[in-house]
N, C-alpha and C positions, 0 to 999 in steps of 0.2 A: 511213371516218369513224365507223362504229358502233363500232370498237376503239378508237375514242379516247374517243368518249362511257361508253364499257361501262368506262374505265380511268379513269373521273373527270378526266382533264386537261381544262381548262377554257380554259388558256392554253398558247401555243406561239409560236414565230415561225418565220417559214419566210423563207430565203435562196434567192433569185432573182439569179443570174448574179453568179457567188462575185469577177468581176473587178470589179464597179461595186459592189458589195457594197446591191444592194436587199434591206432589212433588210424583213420584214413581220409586224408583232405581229398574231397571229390569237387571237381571241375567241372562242370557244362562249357564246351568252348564254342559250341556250334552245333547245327540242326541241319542235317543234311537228309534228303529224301528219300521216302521210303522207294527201296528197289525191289520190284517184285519178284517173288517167289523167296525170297529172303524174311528169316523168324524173327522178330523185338520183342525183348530186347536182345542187345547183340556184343559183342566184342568187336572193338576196329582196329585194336593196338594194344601192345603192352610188352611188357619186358619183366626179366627172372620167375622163377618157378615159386610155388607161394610155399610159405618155411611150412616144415609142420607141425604137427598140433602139440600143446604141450612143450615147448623148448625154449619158455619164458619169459614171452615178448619181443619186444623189438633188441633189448640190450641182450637178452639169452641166444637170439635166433644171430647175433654180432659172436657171439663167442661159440656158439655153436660152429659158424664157419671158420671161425680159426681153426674151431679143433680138427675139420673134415678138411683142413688144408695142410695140418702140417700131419704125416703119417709116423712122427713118432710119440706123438701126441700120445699120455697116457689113457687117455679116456676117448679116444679115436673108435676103435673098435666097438665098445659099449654104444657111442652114437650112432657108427656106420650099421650096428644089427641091427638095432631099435627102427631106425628110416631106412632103412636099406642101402644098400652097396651102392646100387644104380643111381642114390638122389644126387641131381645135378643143379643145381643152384641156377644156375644160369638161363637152363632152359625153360623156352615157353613156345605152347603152341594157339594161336588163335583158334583153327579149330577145336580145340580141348576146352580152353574156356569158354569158349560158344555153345558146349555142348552141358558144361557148368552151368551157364545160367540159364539156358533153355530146363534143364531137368529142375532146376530150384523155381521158375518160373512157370513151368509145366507149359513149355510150348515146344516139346518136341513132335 
């Protein structure tokens, strides 16, 4: 991440699974100081739980939430086994994606 700050790009977008084509515009808004005892890269912010794998992109992972909203949905059940009862759309935890990119980054 420091060669991209050091090279002025500010904007980017990065493609996640070139089959469902998850497009994602990435931002640099600001550079704030390293706090110590604290792992980079890091999570500071974010919001909803990431769709998952397989449910068709961004227009699949739209209709997927319909179906996990209405419960008489015929095909409700088939989704809710497949991702589990418990997935919640909504939720996010900083710690949890912290500990995401720490393990993909190898700096736990």
């Amino acid at each position: 991440m420091n060669g991209v700050l050091r090279s002025g790009v500010s904007r980017f977008t990065y493609t996640y699974d070139f089959g469902d084509e998850w497009e994602h515009a990435i931002v640099i808004e600001g550079k704030q100081p390293p706090v110590d005892g604290r792992r980079y890269p890091a999570c500071v912010a974010g919001k909803r739980n990431c769709p998952p794998e397989d449910c068709g992109g961004c227009w699949g992972y739209q209709q997927l939430l319909a179906i996990l909203a209405d419960p008489a949905h015929p095909r409700r059940r088939e989704w809710a086994e497949m991702i589990g009862e418990d997935f919640d759309p909504e939720a996010f935890s900083v710690a949890e994606a912290d500990a995401r990119v720490a393990a993909r980054f190898g700096c736990q």
